[in-house]
N, C-alpha and C positions, 0 to 999 in steps of 0.2 A: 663527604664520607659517610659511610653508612651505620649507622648505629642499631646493630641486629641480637634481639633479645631471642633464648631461647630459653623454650619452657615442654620441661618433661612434664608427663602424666603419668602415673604410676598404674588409670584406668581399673583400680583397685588392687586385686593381685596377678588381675590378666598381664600387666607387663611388669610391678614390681613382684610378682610370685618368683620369676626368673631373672630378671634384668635386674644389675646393682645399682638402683636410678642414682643413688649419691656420686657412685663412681662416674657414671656418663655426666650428670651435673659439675663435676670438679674439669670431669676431661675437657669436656665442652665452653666450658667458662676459661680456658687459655686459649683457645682457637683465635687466630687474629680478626678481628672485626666484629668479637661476639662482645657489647659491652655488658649485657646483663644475663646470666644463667641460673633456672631455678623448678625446682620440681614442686608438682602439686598431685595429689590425690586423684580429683576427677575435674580434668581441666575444661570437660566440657560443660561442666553443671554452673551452674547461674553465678554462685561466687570462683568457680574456676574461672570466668569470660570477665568479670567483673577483676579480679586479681588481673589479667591481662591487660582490659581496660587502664586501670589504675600504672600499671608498673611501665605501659606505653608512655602516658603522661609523665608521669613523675620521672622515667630514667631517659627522657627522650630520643625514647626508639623511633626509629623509621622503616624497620623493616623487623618481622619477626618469623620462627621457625616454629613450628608444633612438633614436639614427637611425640605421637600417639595412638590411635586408632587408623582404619581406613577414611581417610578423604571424602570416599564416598555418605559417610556418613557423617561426619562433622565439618569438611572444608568451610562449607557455606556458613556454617555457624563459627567457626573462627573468624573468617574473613569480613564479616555482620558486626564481630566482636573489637575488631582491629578497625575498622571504617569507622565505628560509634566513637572511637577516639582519635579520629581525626588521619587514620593512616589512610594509604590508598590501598582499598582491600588484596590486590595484585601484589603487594609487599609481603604479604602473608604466606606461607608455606608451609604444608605438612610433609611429616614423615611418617612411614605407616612402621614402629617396632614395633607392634601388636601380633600383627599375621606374619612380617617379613622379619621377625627376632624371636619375640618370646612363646609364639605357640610352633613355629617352625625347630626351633633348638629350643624345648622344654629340656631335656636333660644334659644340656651344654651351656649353661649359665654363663661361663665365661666367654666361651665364644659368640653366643647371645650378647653380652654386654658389649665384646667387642668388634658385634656387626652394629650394632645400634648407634656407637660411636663414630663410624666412618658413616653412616648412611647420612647421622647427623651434619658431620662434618660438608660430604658434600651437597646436600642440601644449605649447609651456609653458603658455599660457596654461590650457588647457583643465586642464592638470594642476593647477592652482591652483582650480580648483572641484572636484576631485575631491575626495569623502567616502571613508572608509573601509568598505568591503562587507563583507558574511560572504555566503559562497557558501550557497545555499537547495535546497532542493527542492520540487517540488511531484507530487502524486500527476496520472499522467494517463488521462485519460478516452479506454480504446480505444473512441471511438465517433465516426463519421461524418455531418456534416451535406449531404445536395446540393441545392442550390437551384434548381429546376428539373427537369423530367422531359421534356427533349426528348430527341435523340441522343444529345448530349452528357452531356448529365446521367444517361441509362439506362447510358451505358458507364462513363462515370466510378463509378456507385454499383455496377455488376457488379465492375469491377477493385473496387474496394477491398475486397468483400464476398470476392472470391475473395483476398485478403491475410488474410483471417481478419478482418475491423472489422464491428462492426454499423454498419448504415448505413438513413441516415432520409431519405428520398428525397420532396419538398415539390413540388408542382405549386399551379400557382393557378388551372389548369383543372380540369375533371370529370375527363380523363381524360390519360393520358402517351401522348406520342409526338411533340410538338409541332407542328411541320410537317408530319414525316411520316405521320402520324395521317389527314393531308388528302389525303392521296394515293387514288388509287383502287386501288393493287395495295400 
């Protein structure tokens, strides 16, 4: 069974300026499967990763939620954070209330607080199906397919051909140009 911690960032006042974090902290900590819930300041800064670290070990989580920032800027750095303690970084999940709560409904606090809480919510959820991953590779194939040989598809296959790609350029006429093939000049 899954033991999933979540942790608010309050991200200073970008998400506590709006969002009632204690209120989504209490809501959040009855949710079925959540065994640890708790808000922090700036949960991306060295003792926010580090409080993470710690609270993985000591309440032994196996799976944890972020609500805070965009993904794109901190996923990696949560997922680095949860790994260093032994999670498998794929256990790891964020939620973005920053852009998709508190700067979206700045003057709807409550209905901010209670988008943040459902987002949360289902973001638990989804973490309770999550499998443990191993990150892969796979070898890739420099080559190009274009479907079609009108304008579009003659410029599309030059550009990428002048990027250095072979490219395999498919008509389903006799001959390319498509429209403009019909032109008299």
């Amino acid at each position: 069974m899954k033991r999933i911690g979540v942790f608010v960032c309050h991200c200073g006042m970008n998400i506590a300026g709006v969002i009632d974090v204690q209120r989504v902290v209490e809501e959040i900590g009855k949710s079925p499967g959540v065994s640890h819930a708790q808000d922090y300041v700036y949960m991306c800064s060295d003792p926010g990763q580090a409080l993470l670290r710690d609270t993985i070990a000591e309440k032994q989580l196996n799976a944890v939620v972020i609500a805070a920032c965009s993904p794109s800027l901190h996923e990696g750095t949560f997922r680095t954070a949860a790994m260093r303690a032994g999670l498998n970084p794929y256990q790891c999940e964020m939620v973005n209330i920053r852009e998709q709560c508190s700067w979206v409904h700045s003057t709807q606090k409550d209905a901010a607080t209670g988008k943040a809480i459902r987002l949360i919510q289902a973001t638990v959820e989804k973490v309770k199906q999550n499998a443990d991953l191993r990150a892969g590779s796979m070898p890739i194939c420099r080559k190009a397919l274009v479907i079609g040989g009108g304008i579009s598809g003659i410029q599309a296959a030059l550009d990428i051909a002048e990027g250095g790609y072979e490219v395999f350029l498919v008509e389903r006429q006799s001959s390319i140009g498509g429209r403009m093939a019909q032109l008299s000049e």
